[in-house]
N, C-alpha and C positions, 0 to 999 in steps of 0.2 A: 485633572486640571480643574479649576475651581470654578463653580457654576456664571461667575461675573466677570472672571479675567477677561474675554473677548468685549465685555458689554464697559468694563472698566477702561482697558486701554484706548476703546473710542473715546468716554469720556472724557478722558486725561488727554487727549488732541494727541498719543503714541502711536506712531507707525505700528504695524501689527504685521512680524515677520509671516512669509511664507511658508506653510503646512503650521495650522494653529496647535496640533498636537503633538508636534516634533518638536528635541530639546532645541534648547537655544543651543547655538553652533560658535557665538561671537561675544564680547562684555556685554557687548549696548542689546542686542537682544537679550539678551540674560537680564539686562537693569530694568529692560521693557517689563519684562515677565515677572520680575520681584516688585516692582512696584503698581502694577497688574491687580496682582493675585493682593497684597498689604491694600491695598482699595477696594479688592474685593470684600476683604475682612470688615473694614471701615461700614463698610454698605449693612453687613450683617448686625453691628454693634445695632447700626439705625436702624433696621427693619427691627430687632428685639425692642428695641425701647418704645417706638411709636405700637405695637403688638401689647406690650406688658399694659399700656395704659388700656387697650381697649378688652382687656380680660373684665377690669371694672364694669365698662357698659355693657357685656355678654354675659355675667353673672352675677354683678354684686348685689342685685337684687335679690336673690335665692342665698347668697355665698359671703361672708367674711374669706376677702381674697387677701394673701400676706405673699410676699415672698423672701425665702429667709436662705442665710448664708451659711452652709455648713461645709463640713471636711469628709473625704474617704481615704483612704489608704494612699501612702506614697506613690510618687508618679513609677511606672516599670520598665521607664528610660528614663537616665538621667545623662542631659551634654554636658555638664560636668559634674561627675560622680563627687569628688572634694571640694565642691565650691559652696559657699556660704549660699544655707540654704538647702543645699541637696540631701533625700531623704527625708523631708518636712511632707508633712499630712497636705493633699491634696485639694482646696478648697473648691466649691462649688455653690452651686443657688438651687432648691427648691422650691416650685410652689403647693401653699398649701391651702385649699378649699375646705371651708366648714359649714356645716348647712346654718344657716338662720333659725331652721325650724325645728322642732325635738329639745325644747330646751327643757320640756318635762322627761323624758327618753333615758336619762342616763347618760352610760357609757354606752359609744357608737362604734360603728368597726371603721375599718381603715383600709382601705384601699392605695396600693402603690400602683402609678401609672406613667411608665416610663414611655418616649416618646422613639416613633421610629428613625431610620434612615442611618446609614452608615455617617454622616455629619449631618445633623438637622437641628433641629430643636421642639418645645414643647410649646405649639400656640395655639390662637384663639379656632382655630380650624379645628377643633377639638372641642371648642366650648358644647358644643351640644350635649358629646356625652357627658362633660364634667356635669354640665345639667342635670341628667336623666340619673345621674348617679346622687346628687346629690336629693333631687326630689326623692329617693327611697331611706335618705338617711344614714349615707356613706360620708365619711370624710376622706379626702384625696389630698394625697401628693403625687406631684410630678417631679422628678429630680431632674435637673438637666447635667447630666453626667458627664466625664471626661469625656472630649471629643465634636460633645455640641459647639453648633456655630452658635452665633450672635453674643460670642465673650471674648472677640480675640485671635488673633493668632494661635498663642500660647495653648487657651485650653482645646483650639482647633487640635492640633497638634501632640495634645495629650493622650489622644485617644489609646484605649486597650480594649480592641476591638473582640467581644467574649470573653475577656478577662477580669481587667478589674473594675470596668465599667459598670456589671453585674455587683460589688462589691460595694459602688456609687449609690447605687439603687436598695441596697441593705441599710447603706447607712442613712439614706433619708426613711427610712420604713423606722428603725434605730432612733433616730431623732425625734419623730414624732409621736411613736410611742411612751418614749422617757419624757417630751416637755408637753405633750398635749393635753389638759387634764380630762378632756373626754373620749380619749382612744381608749377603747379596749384592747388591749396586748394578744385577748385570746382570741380576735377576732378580727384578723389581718390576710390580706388576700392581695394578688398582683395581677394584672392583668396589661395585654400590650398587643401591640400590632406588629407586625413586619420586624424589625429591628427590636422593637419594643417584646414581639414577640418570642426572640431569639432570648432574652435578658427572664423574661418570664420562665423560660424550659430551665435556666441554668439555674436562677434563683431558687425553682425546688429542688431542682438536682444538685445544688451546692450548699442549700443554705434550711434544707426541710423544717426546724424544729422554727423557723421565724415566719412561716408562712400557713393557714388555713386550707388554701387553692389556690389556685390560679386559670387563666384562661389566656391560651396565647392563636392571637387570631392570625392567619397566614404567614406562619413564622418563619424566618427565613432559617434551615437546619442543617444544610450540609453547603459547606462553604466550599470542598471540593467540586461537589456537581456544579453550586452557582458561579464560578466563575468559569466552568467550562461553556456555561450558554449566557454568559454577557460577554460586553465587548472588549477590548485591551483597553481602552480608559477604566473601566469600572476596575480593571484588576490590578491598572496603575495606582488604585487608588492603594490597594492592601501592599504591595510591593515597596510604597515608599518608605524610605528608610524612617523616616518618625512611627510608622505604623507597623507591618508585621515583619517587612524588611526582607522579602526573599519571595517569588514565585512561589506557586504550590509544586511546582517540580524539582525544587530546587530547599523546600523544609515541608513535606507533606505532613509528618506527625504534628506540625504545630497548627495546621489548618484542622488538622482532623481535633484538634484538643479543645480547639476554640467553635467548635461545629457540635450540636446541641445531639443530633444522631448516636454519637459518639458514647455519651454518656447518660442513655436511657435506660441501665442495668440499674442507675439511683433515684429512680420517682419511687417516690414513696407517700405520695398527697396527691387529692382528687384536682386535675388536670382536664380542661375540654380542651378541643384545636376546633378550628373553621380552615376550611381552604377552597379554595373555587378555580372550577377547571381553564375559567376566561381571564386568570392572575397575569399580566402584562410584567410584574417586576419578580415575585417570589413564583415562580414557576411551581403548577401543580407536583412533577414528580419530586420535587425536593420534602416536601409534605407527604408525601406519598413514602416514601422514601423513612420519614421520622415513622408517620404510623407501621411498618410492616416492622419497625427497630422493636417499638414500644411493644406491638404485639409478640413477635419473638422470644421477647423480654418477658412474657407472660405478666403486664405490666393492667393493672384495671387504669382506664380514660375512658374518656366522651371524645368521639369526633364527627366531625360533618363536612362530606365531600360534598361542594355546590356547584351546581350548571345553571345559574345567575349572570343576568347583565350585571357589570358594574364592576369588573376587576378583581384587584388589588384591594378597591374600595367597597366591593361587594358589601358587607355588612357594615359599613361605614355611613353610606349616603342616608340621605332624607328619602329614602323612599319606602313604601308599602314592602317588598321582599327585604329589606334591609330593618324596618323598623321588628318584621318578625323574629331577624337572626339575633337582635340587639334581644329578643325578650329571650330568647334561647338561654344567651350569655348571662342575663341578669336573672332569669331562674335557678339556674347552678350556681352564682355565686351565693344566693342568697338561701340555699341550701344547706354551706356548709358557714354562712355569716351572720345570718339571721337580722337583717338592718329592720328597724323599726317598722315601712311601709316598704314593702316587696310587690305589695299588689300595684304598685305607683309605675312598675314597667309595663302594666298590660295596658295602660292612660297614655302614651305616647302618642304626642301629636302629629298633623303634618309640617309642623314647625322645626320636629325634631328635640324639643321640649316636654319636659313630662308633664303632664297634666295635672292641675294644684291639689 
């Protein structure tokens, strides 16, 4: 159920039937619920747009921020497979981050930075790193890929959850490669969190010959374990017919195809993980779980099991253990990326800002 329907239906002065998680039983419930959940969508367009402006005040100092409109592969449902239009390239929005600085530098490497959450999107709650990255000299994109909110219903709705989402996130790497005249091609790297990090494992396992490395921080890996320890909404969510369309008990192979575990016999590119034992959302064994795959796999990575405050967001926050793991990460990227100022991660402030 959609994160506003309850907080919508208030505001819309709609009755809100009894048990908020049971289907509608009746029309007029039912009408509650669809016009609910289409306000809830409304709410997302607006939190994106009032978001998009304040990336300017969180970076355009350091950053030429652009964001631009491109296509990935066909949707892999279609409600009407012959209808005009069906079959057409998938469009979407990227943003793309360029440093200010380096303008004697050359060609810079390229960093793809896809954002987490089974529906979420790419904001300024992020600006820090887009900072810390671009103070060394990285140019970034962030694709908001089929599935993110703040576009809609429709591309709600589009999602391919470890499919071709993954596919979304080539082709903004793809696009900015071919129109950026200062990407270097041979120095291109992904990196993501949570969701983001799931997109990261798959990108080298599906896609090696367009990637440098990667770094995928608490990545969510086996979709069978995770929805055995969340709740029946979270599983409602993969179950609904616009999304995988069937329980895991009822299409196992297709949970396991879309589960990152699955297919660690194909890394063939330098890969770190981070994961933390106090993970509130991607539960440590699911991590656990990838590394013992990769290792099996007789597979070379980096990894780091942590017993940190701070979650899920463990090496995310502004703090002193967090700004250590961030140099972790920015040491190996820039190992196999080589960005102009590498020494610019060990300057990290308490601001969460790299230091000029």
């Amino acid at each position: 159920m959609h994160r506003y329907l309850l907080v919508c239906a208030i505001a819309l002065g709609m009755p809100w039937p009894a048990g908020a998680n049971a289907e509608p039983e009746d029309p007029a419930a039912a009408a509650v619920t669809e016009a609910a959940e289409s306000a809830g969508h409304q709410l997302d367009v607006l939190a994106k747009l009032i978001d998009d402006v304040l990336w300017y005040e969180r970076v355009g100092d350091v950053a030429v921020v652009e964001k631009v409109r491109i296509y990935g592969p066909p949707r892999w449902k279609e409600d009407n497979p012959t209808g005009i239009g069906a079959g057409n390239h998938l469009k979407f929005w990227a943003y793309l981050f360029t440093p200010r600085a380096f303008s004697d530098a050359g060609k810079l490497p390229l960093l793809v930075l896809p954002h987490g959450g089974v529906h979420a999107d790419f904001t300024t709650s992020s600006a820090h790193i887009v900072r810390e990255l671009l103070a060394q000299g990285y140019i970034v994109v962030a694709p908001e890929y089929r599935g993110s909110t703040g576009y809609g219903r429709g591309m709600y709705e589009d999602i391919d959850y470890g499919g071709l989402e993954v596919d979304d996130a080539l082709a903004a790497r793809d696009w900015a490669v071919a129109n950026h005249p200062r990407v270097d091609a041979k120095r291109v790297g992904i990196l993501g969190w949570s969701h983001g990090g799931l997109i990261t494992l798959f990108s080298l396992f599906r896609f090696p010959e367009s990637y440098a490395c990667g770094f995928a921080g608490v990545p969510v890996s086996d979709l069978v374990q995770r929805l055995g320890y969340h709740d029946q909404g979270y599983r409602d969510l993969f179950s609904a017919e616009h999304h995988i369309g069937a329980a895991v008990a009822d299409n196992l192979e297709e949970y396991k195809r879309r589960s990152p575990v699955w297919s660690v016999d194909k890394l063939s590119k330098p890969l770190r993980i981070h994961t933390n034992l106090y993970d509130e959302d991607v539960n440590v064994i699911e991590v656990e779980h990838l590394i013992q795959a990769l290792t099996a796999a007789g597979k070379d990575f980096e990894h780091e099991v942590s017993d940190v405050p701070g979650g899920h967001s463990f090496d995310r926050l502004d703090t002193p253990e967090a700004w250590g793991y961030r140099k972790k990460i920015y040491a190996f990227l820039a190992r196999y990326l080589k960005p102009p100022r590498p020494e610019i991660a060990l300057g990290i402030t308490a601001e969460g800002r790299a230091a000029p």
